[in-house]
N, CA and C of each residue as an Amber inpcrd file, in Angstrom:
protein
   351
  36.1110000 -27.2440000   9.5830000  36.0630000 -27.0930000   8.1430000
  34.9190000 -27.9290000   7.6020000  34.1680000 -27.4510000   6.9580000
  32.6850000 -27.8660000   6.5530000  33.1290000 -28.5030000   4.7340000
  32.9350000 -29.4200000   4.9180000  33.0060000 -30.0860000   2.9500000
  31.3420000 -30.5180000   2.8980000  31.3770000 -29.5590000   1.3330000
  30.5090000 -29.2790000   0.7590000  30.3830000 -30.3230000  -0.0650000
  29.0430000 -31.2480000  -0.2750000  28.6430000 -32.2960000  -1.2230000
  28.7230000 -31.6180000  -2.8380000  29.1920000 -31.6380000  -4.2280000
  29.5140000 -31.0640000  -5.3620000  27.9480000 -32.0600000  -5.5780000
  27.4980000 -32.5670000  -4.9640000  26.1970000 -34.0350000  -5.5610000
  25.1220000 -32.8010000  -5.3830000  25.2480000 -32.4610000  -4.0860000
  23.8700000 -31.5980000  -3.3550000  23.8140000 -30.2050000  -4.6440000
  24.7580000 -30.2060000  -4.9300000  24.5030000 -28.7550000  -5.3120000
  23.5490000 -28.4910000  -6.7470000  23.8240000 -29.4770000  -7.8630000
  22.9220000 -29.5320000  -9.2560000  21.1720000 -29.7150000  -8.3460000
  21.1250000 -30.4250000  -7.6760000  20.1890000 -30.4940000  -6.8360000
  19.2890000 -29.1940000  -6.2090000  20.3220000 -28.4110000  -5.6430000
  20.0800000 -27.1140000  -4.7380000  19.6510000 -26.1620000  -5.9370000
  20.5640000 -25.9990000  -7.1540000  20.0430000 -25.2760000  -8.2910000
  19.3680000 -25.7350000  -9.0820000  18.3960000 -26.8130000  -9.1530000
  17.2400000 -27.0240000  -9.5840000  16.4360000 -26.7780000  -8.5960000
  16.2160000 -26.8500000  -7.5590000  14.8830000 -26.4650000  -6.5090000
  14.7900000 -24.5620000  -7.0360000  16.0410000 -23.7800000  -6.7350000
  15.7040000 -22.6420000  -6.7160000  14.9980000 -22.3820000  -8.1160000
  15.6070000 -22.9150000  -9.3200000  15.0180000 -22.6670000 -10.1920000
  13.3870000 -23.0070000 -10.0750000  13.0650000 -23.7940000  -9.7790000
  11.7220000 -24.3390000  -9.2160000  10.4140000 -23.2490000  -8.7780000
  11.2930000 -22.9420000  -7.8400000  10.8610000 -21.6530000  -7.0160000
   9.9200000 -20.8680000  -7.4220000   8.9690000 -20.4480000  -6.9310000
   8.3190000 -19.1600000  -7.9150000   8.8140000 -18.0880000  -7.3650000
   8.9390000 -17.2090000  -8.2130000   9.6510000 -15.8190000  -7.8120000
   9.0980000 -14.9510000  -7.2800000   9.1460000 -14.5010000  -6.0950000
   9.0530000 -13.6640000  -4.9850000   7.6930000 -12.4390000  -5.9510000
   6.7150000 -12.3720000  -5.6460000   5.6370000 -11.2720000  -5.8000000
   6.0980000 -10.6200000  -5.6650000   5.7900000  -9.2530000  -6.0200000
   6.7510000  -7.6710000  -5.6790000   4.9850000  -7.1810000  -4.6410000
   5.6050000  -6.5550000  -3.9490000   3.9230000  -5.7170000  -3.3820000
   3.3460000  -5.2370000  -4.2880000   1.6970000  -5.5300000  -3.5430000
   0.6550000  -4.9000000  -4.4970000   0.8020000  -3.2340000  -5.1020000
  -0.2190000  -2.8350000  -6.0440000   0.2620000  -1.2700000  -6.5780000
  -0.1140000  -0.5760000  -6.0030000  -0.6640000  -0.7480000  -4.8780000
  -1.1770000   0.1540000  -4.1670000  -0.2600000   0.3800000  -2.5580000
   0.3270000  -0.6330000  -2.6070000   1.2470000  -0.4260000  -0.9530000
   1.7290000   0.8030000  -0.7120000   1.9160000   1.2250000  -1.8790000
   3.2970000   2.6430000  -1.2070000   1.9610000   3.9210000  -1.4920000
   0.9070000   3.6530000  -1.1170000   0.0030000   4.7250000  -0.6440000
  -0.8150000   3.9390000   0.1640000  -1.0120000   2.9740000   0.9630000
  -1.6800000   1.7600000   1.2940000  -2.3670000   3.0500000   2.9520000
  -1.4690000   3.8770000   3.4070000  -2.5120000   4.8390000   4.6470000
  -2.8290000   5.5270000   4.0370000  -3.0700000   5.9200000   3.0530000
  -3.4180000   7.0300000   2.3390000  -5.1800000   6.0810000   1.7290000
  -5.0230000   4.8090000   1.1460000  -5.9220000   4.3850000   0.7910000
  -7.0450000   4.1580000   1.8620000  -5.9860000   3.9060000   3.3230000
  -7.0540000   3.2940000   4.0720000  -7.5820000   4.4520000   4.8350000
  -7.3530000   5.8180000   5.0950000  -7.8530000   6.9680000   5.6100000
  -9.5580000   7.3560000   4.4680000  -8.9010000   7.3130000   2.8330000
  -9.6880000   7.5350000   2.2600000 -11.1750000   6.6220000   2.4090000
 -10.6410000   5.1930000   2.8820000 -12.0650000   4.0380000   3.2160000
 -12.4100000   4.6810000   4.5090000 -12.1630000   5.1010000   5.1300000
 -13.0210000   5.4140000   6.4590000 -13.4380000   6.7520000   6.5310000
 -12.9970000   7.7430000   5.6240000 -13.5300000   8.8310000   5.7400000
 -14.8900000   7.9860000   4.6530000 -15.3000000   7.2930000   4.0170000
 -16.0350000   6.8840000   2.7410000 -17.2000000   6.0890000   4.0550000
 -16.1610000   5.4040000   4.9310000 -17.5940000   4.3910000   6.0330000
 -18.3590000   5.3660000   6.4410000 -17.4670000   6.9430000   7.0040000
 -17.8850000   7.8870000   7.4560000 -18.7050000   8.2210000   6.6270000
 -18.9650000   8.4920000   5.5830000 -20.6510000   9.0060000   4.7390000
 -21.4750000   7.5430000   4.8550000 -20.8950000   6.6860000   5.3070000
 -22.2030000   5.1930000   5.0840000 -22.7600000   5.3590000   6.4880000
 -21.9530000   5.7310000   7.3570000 -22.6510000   5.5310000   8.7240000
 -23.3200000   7.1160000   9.0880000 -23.2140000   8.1430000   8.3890000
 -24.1220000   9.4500000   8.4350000 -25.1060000   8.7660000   7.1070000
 -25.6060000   8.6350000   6.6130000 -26.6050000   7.7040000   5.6410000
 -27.1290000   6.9300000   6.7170000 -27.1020000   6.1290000   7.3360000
 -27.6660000   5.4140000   8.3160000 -28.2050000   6.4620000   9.0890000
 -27.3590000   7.3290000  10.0100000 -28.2440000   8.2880000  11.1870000
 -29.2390000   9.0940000  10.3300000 -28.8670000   9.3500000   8.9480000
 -30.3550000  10.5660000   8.0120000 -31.1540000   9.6320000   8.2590000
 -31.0310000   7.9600000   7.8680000 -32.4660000   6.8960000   7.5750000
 -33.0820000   7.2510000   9.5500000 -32.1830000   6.7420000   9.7350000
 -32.5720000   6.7880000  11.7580000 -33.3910000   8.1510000  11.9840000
 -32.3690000   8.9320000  11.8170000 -33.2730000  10.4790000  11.9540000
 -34.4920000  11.0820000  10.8980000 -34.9240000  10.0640000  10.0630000
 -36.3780000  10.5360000   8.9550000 -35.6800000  11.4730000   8.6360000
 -34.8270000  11.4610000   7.5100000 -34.6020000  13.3250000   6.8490000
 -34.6660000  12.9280000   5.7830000 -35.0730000  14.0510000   4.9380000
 -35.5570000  14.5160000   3.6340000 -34.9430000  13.0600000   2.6640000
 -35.9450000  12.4310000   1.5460000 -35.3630000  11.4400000   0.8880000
 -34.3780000  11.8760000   0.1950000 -34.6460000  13.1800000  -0.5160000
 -33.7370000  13.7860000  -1.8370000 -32.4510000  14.0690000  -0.8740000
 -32.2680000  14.6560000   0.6310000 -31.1150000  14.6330000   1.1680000
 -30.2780000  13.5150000   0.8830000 -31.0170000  12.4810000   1.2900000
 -30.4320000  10.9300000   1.8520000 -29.8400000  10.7360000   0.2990000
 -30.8570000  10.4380000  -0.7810000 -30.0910000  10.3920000  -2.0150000
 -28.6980000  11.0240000  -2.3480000 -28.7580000  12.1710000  -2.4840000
 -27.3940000  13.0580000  -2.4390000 -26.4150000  12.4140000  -2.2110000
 -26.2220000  12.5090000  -0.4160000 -25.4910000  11.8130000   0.0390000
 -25.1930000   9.9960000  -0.4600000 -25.6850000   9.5630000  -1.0040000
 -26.0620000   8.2020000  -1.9350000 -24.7710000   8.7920000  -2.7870000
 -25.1210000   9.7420000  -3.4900000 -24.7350000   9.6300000  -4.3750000
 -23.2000000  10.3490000  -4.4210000 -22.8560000  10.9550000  -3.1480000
 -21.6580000  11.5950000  -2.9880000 -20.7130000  10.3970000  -2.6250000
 -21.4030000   9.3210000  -1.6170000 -20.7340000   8.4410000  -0.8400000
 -20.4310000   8.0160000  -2.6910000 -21.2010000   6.7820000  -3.7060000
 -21.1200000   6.2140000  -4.9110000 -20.1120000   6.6860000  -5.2720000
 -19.9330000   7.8200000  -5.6360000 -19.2540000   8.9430000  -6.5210000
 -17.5910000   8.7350000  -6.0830000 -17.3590000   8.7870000  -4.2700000
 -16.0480000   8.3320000  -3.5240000 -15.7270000   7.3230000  -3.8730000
 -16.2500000   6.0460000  -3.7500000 -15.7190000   4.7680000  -4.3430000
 -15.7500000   4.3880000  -5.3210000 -16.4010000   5.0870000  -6.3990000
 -15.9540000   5.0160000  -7.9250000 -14.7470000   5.1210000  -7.9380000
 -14.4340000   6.8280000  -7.5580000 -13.3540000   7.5410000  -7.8030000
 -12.1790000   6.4750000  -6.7220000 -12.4150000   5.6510000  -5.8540000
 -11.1600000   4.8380000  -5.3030000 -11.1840000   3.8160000  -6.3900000
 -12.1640000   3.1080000  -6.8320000 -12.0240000   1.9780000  -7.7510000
 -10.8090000   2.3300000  -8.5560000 -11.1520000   3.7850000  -8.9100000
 -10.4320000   4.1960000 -10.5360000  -9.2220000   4.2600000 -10.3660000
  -8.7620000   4.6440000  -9.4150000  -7.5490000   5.1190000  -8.4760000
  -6.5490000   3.2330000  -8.1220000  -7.6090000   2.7360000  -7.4240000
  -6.6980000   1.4330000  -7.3940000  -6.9720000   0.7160000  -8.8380000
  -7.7890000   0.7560000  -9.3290000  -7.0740000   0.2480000 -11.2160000
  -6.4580000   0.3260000 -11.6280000  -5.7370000   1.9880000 -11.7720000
  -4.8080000   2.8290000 -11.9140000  -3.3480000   2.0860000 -11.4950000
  -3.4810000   2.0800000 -10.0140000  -2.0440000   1.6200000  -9.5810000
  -1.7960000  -0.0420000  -9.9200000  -3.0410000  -0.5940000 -10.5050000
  -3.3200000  -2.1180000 -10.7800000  -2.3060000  -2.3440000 -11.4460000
  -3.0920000  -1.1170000 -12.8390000  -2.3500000  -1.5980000 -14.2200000
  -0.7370000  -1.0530000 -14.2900000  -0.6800000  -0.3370000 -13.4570000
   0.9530000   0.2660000 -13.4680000   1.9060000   0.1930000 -13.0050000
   1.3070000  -0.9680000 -11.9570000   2.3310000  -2.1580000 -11.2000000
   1.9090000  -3.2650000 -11.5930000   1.3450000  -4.0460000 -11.2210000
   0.8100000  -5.8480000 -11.3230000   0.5410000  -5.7640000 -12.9230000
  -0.3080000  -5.3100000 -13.6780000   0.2200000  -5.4790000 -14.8650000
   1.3150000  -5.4850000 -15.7290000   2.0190000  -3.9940000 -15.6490000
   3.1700000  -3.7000000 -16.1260000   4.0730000  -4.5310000 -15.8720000
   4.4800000  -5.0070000 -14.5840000   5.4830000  -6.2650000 -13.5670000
   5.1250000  -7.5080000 -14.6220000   3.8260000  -7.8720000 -14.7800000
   3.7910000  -9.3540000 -15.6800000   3.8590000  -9.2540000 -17.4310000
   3.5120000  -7.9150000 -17.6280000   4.1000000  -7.6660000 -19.5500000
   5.2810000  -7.5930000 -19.1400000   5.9570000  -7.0870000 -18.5420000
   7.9500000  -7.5290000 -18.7290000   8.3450000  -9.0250000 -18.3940000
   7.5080000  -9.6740000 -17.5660000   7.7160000 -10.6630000 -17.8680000
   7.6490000 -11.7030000 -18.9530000   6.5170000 -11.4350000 -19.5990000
   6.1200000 -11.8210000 -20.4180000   5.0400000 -13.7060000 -20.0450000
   4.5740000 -14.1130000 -21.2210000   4.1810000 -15.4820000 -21.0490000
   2.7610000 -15.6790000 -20.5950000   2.6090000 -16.2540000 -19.8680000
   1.3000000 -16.5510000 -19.2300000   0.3640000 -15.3510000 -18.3390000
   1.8270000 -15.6260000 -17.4070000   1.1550000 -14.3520000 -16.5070000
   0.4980000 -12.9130000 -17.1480000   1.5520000 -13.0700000 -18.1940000
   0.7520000 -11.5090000 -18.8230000  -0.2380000 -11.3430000 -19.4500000
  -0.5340000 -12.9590000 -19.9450000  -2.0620000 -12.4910000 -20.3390000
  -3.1780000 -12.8660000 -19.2110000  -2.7230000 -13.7480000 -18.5750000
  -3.9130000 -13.3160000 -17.0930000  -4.1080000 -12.4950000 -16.6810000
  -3.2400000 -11.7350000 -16.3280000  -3.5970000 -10.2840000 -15.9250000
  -3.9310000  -9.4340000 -16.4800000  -3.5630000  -9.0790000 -17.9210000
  -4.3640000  -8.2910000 -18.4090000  -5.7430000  -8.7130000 -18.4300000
  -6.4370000  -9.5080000 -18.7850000  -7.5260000 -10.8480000 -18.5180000
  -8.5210000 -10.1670000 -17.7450000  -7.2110000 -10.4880000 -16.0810000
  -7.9610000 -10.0660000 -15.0530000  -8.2170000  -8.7130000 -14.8950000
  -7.4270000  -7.6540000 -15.4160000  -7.6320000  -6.3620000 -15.6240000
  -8.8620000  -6.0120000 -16.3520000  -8.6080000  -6.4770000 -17.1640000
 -10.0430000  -6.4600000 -18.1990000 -11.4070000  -6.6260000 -17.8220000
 -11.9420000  -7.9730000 -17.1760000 -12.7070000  -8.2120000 -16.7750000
 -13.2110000  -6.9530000 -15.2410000 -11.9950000  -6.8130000 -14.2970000
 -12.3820000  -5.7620000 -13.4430000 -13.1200000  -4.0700000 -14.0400000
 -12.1410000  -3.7200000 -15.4270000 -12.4200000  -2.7630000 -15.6760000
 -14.2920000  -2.8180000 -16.0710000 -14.5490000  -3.6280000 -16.6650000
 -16.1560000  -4.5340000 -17.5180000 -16.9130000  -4.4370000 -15.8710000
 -16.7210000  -5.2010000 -14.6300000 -17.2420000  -4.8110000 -13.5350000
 -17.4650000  -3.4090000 -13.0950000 -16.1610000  -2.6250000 -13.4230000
 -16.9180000  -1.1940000 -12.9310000 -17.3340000  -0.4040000 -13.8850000
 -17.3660000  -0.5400000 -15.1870000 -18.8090000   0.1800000 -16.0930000
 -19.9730000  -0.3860000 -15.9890000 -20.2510000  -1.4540000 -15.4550000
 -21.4770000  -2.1520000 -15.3410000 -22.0510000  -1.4370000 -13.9690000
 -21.2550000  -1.3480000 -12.8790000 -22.1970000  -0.9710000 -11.7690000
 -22.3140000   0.8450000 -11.8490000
């Protein structure tokens, strides 16, 4: 028979309170092979861009392809923003407080990075 300290315990429920509360996964996990098929089919146009430079072919080709590969990782940027703001944001406005305005913050500032490039 195990006796429990009644001392330990105000103790035990201040640490948990303490605690920071468990992260939920990023917004992107529950497509996370889906994201990472889409990056390697995307290396796959960086490393045919390399064999056009290797093989001398047409500049306006090579551009194209520039600009098809650009065009893919825009369109992932937009895509993981997307799941940014509709998990990791959304998760810290119900929380409310601090966190929620960092993140929007940090949302903000990411979105300002990809109209700039």
């Amino acid at each position: 028979m195990t006796v429990h300290s009644t001392e330990a315990l105000p103790a035990q429920e201040q640490l948990s309170q303490e605690l920071p509360k468990p992260t939920p996964p990023h917004g992107y996990t529950a497509r996370k092979d889906a994201h990472l098929k889409r990056l390697r089919r995307i290396e796959g146009q960086i490393r045919g861009l390399q064999r056009m430079i290797d093989e001398d072919q047409y500049c306006i080709d090579i551009l194209t392809q520039v600009s098809a590969a650009t065009s893919a990782l825009k369109s992932f940027s937009l895509e993981l923003l997307d799941e940014h703001l509709n998990h990791c944001v959304l998760h810290a406005a119900e929380h409310g407080g601090q966190e929620a305005v960092l993140k929007v913050q940090e949302a903000s500032a990411a979105v300002a990075r990809l109209v700039r490039s």
